[in-house]
N, C-alpha and C positions, 0 to 999 in steps of 0.2 A: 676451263676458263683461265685458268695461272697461264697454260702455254698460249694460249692468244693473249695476254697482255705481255708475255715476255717477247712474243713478237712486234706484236705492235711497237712497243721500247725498243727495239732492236730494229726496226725500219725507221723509224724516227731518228733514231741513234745515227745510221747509215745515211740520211738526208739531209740532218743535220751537220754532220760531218762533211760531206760535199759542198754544201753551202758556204761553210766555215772558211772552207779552199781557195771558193772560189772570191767571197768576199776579199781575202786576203790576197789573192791574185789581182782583181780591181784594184784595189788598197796600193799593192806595190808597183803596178803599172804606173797607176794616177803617178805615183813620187815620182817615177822614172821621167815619166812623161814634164812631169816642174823640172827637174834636173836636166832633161834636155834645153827647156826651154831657156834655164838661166844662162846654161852654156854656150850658148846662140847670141843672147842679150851680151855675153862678156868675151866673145871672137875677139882676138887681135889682131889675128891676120886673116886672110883669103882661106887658107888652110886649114887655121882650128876654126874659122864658121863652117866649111864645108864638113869637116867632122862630127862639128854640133850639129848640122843639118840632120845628116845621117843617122847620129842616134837620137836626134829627134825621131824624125821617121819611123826608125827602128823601133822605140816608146810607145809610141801613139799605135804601131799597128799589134803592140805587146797589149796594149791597154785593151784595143778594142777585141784581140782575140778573148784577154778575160773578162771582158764585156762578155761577151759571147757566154762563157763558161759559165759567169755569175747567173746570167738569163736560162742557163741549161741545170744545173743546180734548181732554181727558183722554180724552174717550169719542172722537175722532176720530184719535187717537193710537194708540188702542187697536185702532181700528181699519185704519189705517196698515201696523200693526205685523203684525196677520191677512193683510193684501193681500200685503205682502214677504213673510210665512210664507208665504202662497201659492204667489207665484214661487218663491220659491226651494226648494221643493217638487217643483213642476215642472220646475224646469231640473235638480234631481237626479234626477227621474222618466227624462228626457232622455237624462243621461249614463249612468244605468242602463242605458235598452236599449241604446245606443250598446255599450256596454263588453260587453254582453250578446251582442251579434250576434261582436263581437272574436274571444269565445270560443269561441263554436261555430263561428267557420270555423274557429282553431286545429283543434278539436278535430275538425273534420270535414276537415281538409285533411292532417293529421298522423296521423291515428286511434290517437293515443300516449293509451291508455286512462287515464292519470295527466290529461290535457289534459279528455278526454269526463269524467273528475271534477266540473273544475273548471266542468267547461260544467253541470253538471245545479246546481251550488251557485251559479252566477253566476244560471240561469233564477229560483233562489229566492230570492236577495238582489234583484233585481232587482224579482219579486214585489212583497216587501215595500217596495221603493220606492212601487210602481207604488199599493200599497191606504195605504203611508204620504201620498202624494200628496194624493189619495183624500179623505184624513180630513182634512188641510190647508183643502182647498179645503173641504169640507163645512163646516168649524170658522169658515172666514172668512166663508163666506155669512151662516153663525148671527150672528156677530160685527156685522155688516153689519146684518143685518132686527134683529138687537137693539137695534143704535145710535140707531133711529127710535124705538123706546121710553121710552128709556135718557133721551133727549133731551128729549123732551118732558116727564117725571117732573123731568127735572134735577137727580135727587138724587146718582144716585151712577153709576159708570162700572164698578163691580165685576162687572156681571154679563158685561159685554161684555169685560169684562178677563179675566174665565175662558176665554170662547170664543179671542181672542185667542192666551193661552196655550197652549192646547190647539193651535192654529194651530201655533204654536211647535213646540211638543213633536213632534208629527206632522214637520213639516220637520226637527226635526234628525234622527228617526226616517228619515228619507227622506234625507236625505246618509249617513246613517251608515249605511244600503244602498248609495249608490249608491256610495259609497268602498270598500263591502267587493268591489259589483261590478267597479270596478275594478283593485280588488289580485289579484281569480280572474284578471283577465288577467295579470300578472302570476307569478301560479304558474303556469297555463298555459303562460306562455310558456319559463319555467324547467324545467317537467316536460319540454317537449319537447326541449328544448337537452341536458337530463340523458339522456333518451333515445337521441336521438342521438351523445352524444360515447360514451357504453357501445360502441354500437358502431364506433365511430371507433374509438377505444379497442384493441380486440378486434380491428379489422380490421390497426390497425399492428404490434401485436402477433406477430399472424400474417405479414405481410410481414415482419416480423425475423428470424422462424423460418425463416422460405423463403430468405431472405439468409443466414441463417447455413447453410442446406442449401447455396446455391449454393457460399458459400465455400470447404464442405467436398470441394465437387466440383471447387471449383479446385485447389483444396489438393493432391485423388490425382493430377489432371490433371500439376502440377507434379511430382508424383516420379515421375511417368509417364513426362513427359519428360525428368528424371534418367537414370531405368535405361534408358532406348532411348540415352540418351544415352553412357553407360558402354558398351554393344554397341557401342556404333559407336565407340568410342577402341579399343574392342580389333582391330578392322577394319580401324585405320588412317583413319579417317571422323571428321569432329566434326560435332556437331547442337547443340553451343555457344548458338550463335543463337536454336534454337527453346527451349532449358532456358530461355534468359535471360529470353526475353517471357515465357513461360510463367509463373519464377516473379514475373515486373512484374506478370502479369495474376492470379495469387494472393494478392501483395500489396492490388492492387487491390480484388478481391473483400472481403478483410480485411477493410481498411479500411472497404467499402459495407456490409459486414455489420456493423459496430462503429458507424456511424454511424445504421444502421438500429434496429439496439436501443436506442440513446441515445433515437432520435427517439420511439421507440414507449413508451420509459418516462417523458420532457416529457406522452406524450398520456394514459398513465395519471394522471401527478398533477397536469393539467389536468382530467382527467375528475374524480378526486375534489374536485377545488374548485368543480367545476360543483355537484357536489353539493351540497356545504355552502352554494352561495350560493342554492341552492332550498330548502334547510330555511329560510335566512334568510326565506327570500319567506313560507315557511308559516309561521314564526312571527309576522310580521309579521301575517298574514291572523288568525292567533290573537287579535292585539295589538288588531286594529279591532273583534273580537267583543266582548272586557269593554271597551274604551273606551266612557269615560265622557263626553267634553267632545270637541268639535271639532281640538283641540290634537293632544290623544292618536290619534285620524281621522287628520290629514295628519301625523302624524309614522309613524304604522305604512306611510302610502302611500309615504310618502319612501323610507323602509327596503325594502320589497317593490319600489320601481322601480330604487333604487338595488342592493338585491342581484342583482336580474333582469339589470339593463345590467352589472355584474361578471361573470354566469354569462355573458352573448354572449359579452364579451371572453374570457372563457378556453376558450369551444366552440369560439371563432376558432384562438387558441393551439393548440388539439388538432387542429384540424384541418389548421393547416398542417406540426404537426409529425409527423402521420401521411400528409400527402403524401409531405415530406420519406422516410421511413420507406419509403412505397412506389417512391418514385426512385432511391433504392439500392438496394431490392430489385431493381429494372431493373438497375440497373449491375453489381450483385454476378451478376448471370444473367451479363449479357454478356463480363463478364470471366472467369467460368466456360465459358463458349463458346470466347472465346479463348484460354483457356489450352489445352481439349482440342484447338482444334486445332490448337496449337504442339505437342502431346504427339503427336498424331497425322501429322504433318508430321514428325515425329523418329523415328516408329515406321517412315514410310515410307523414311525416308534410313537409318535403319537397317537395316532388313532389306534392300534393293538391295546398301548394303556387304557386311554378310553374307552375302548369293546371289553376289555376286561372288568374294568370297572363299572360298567354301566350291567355286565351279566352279574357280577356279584352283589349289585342294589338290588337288581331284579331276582334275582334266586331269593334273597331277604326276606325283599317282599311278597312276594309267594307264600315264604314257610310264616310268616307273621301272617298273611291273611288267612291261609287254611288254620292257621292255630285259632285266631278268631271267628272262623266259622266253624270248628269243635267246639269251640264256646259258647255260641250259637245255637249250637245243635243240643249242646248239652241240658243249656238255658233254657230252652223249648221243652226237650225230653222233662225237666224238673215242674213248669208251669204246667203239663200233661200230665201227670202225677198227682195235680194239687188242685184243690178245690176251686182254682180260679173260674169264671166263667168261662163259659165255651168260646164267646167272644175275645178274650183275651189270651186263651188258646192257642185257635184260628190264629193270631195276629201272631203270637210267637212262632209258630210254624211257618207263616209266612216270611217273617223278617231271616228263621233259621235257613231256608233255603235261598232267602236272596244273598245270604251273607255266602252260602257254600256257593252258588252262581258268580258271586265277586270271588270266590278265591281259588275256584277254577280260571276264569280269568287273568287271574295274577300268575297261574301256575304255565297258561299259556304264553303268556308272556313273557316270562321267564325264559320257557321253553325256544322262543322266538329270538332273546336275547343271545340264549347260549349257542345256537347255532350260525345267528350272526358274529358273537362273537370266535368261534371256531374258525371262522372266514376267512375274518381279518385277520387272523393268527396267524394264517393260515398261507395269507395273502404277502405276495411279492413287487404289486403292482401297491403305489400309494394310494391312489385314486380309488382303488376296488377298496382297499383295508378302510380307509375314508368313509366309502358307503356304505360300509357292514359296522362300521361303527355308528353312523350315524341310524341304523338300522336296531344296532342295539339300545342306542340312547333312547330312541324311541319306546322301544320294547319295556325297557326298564321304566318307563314314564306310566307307562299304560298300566305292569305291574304294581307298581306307586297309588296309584289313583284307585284302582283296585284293591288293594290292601285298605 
């Protein structure tokens, strides 16, 4: 790009310079040509007018060869000016498809139907490069086979100054495509960053909500481990230890869930700034449509590259703020993990205390009811002995063996306790030690009632 502007400077330079020449050739005829004439107007004799004549003459055909000169200058100027419309014609023809291909890999790599837009509007700006190009080159050739004309008549440079123009027009026609095919990449590339952070967006969202789920499961976890934890001070047992982690690892969760929402609401209002700096880009794209001049061209491109590299930056921002989001959501799991099984590690030392304590009521009750149905037995044996009626006999016999039938009972019961409690003891599984305790509790009730 440097060595084609140091050309173009350097043809201009060379054209310019010619012109320069040849004006100044006109410039100094024209004088010659006054000077003759004064000369002529101030003859004194025969002799010095026929002199003045002569270099009149001699002026005027000096004047009209730089006539001449100034029109071949003008007209090669003109022509100059076609060959640079040319180029530069071309080299937008150039960055067109360049910028052109950009977009359809976008849009074929991404298949973000916002991008496939901008790829079917780049193939048309692009187009129009390619036939503004087209008409350049055509205009300078005309320019070109005119100038041989032009020259030889050496009247005047106008005709060739049209084609020229025309040249002109055509090239800026042909930047002001390939600027706009440029800027497609540019929304392109924003349509798909916009794309993408949506679901960024949605996806950290979601991880917050699943983190706030976890928390809520640490959260039962911990008064889980609470209430196992109250069984077991009434047992004589503490599970202290596992409430505490439990509720560290609820806190925890908390926190990963609270930090997961923060993250996930940074990605939302990263994602609406992606947006807004993609409507930038299309307005910009709007901006190069009515531009008028070259200015207004690379000031709409500036805006659309410049809002495009803002939308990165803040697809970046969302995206690490919805990692973030998703990393706690891990964390908020696992301290949800930990907490159930500090809850569940509490359920298990609880119910072991309770199985134990519920075989040791019931062995009690047992040895307290058989000791009352010796007494029974005794009490009976003494009323047999004694002059009581047979009637009241009979009845103590009766009550001795209902009493020993209760405290067989008690002794099964017992027996039922302690094997349940063995269980739980015994037991690895919380759920199992649970049901062997709540097997003993039973047991020990029955033994109770019994006694």
């Amino acid at each position: 790009a440097n060595a084609k502007e140091q050309q173009d400077s350097e043809t201009a330079k060379t054209v310019a310079t010619l012109k320069n020449k040849a004006d100044a050739a006109a410039k100094k005829a024209k004088e010659e040509v006054g000077k003759a004439e004064t000369a002529v107007k101030d003859a004194k004799s025969t002799e010095d007018l026929n002199v003045a004549k002569q270099k009149a003459t001699a002026a005027e055909t000096a004047a009209k060869d730089a006539k001449k000169e100034q029109v071949k200058a003008e007209i090669a100027a003109e022509v100059a000016k076609a060959k640079v419309a040319k180029e530069e014609a071309e080299e937008a023809q150039k960055t067109a498809e360049a910028a052109k291909k950009i977009v359809d890999k976008i849009a074929q790599d991404t298949k973000v139907p916002e991008a496939q837009r901008e790829a079917k509007l780049a193939t048309q700006t692009a187009s129009k490069a390619t036939e503004a190009a087209t008409e350049a080159g055509k205009k300078a050739q005309e320019a070109e086979e005119s100038s041989k004309e032009a020259e030889e008549k050496a009247e005047t440079s106008d005709a060739v100054k049209g084609k020229a123009d025309a040249a002109e027009k055509a090239a800026g026609e042909a930047k002001k495509a390939s600027i706009e095919t440029e800027i497609a990449i540019e929304v392109a590339k924003a349509e798909v960053l916009n794309a993408e952070v949506k679901k960024t967006a949605q996806e950290a969202e979601k991880d917050a909500t699943e983190a706030k789920e976890q928390a809520e499961k640490a959260k039962a976890a911990a008064e889980e481990a609470k209430t196992h934890g109250e069984k077991a001070e009434k047992v004589g047992e503490s599970t202290k230890a596992h409430s505490d982690e439990a509720q560290q690892e609820n806190k925890n969760a908390k926190d990963a869930s609270e930090e997961a929402e923060n993250r996930a609401v940074d990605a939302l209002e990263e994602a609406y700034a992606v947006e807004a700096h993609l409507a930038r880009t299309k307005n910009a794209a709007e901006s190069a449509k009515s531009a008028t001049d070259m200015s207004e061209l690379e000031k709409a491109k500036e805006e659309a590259i410049d809002a495009a590299n803002i939308a990165h930056q803040k697809w970046l921002k969302a995206t690490q703020a919805a990692t973030i989001a998703k990393e706690k959501k891990e964390a908020a799991k696992v301290a949800a993990e930990k907490a159930q099984k500090e809850a569940t590690a509490a359920k298990l030392k609880a119910a072991k205390a309770e199985a134990k304590k519920a075989e040791t009521e019931a062995v009690k009750a047992a040895v307290e009811a058989r000791a009352a149905a010796e007494e029974a037995k005794q009490e009976a044996a003494k009323v047999g002995a004694s002059k009581e009626p047979q009637e009241t006999k009979n009845k103590a016999n009766v009550e001795a063996e209902a009493t020993g039938n209760e405290a067989k009972k008690a002794e099964d019961a017992a027996e039922e306790a302690k094997e349940a409690a063995k269980k739980a003891n015994e037991a690895t599984d919380a759920n199992v030690a649970r049901s062997e305790a709540d097997k003993a509790i039973a047991a020990a009730k029955k033994a109770k009632k019994a006694r």
